[in-house]
C-alpha positions as CSV (number, residue, x, y, z in Angstrom):
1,X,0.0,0.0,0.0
2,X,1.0,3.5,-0.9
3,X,0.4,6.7,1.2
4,X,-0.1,10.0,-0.2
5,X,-0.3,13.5,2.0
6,X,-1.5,16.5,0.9
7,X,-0.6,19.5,3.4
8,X,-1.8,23.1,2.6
9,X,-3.5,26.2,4.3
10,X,-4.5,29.5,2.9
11,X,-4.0,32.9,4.5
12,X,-7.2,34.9,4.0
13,X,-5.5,38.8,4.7
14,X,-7.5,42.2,3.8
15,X,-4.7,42.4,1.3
16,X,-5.5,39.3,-0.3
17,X,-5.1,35.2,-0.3
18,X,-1.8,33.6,0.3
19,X,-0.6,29.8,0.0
20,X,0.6,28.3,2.8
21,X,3.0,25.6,1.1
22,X,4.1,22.3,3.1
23,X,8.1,23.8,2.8
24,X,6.6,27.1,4.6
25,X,4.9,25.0,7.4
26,X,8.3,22.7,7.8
27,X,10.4,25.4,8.2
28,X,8.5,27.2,10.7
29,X,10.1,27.1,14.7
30,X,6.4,26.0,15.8
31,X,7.2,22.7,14.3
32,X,11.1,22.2,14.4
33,X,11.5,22.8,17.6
34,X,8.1,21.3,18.9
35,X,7.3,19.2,21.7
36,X,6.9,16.3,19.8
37,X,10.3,16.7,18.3
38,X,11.3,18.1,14.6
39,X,9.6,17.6,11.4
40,X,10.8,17.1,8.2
41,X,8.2,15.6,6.4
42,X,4.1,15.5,6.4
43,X,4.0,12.1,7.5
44,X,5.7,13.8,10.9
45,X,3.3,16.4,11.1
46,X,0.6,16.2,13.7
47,X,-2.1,17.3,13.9
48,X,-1.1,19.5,17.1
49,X,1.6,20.7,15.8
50,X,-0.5,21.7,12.2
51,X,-3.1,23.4,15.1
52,X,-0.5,25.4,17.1
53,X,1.0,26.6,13.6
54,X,-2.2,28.0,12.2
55,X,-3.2,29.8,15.5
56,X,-0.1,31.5,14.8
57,X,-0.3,32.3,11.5
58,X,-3.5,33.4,12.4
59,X,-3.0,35.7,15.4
60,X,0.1,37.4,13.4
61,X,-1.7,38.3,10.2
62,X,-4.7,39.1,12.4
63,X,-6.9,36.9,9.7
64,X,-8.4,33.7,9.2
65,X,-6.0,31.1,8.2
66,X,-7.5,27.1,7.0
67,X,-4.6,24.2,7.0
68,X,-5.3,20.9,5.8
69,X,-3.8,17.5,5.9
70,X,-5.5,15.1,3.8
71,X,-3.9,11.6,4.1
72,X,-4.4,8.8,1.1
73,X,-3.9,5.2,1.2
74,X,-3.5,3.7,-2.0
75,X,-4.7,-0.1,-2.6
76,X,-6.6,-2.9,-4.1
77,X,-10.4,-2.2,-4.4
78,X,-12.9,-4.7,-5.4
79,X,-15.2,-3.7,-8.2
80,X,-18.2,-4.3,-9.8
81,X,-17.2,-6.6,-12.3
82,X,-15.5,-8.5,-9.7
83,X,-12.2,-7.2,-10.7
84,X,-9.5,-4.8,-8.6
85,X,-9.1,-1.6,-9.4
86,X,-5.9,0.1,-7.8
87,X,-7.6,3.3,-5.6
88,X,-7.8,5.4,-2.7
89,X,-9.0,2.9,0.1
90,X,-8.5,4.8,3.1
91,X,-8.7,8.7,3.7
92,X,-8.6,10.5,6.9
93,X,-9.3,14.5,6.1
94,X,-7.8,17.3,9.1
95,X,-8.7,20.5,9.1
96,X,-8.3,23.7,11.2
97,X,-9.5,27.2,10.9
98,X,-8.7,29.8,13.3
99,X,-9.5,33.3,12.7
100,X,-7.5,36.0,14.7
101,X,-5.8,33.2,16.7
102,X,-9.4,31.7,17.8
103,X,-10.2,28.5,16.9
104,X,-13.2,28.2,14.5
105,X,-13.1,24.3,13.4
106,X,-11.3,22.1,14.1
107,X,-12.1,18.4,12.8
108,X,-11.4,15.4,11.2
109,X,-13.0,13.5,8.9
110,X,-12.5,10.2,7.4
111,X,-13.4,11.5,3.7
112,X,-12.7,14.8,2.1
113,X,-13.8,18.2,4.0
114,X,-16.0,20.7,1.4
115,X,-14.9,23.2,3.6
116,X,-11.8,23.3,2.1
117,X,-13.3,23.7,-1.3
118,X,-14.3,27.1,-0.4
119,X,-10.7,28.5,-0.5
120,X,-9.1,26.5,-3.1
């Protein structure tokens, strides 16, 4: 089986929409020099540490910030025809919104969140 992880935010400022990228996120103190210990890939990221990085973001820019971690595993799926088809078997979806540094939502899902779809 194969795992994919999709990491991401957006930064919704008065001045306008800005990525957050997964090299942004990894680079950040919040996560190398975390409790949990450094990270240095999205598998490492928690979901704590994706939390406590967001509230930041948030309270600095004094906006609402979304980060997402969507997490694929790849495998063997039965099909109709009673055939395998090589698909996403397993998903498990975190998101977090904080606005000003508040927490909005913060939740995860074992499919894919819509909410995200509203800033991508």
């Amino acid at each position: 089986m194969e795992i994919e992880y999709n990491i991401a935010g957006r930064i919704l400022a008065k001045e306008g929409t800005r990525v957050i990228t997964l090299a942004e996120i990894l680079a950040s103190p919040l996560v190398v020099n975390g409790a949990a210990g450094a990270a240095t890939c999205a598998a490492d990221l928690t979901e704590d540490m994706l939390a406590a990085y967001c509230k930041s973001v948030s309270a600095q820019n004094a906006c609402k910030v979304y980060l997402w971690k969507d997490r694929e595993e790849y495998g063997n799926a039965n099909v109709f025809n009673g055939g395998s088809d090589y698909e996403v078997v397993n998903e498990i979806c975190f998101l977090c919104i904080y606005d000003c540094g508040n927490e909005v939502a913060r939740e995860t899902t074992d499919h894919w969140n819509e909410k995200i779809d509203a800033v991508i």
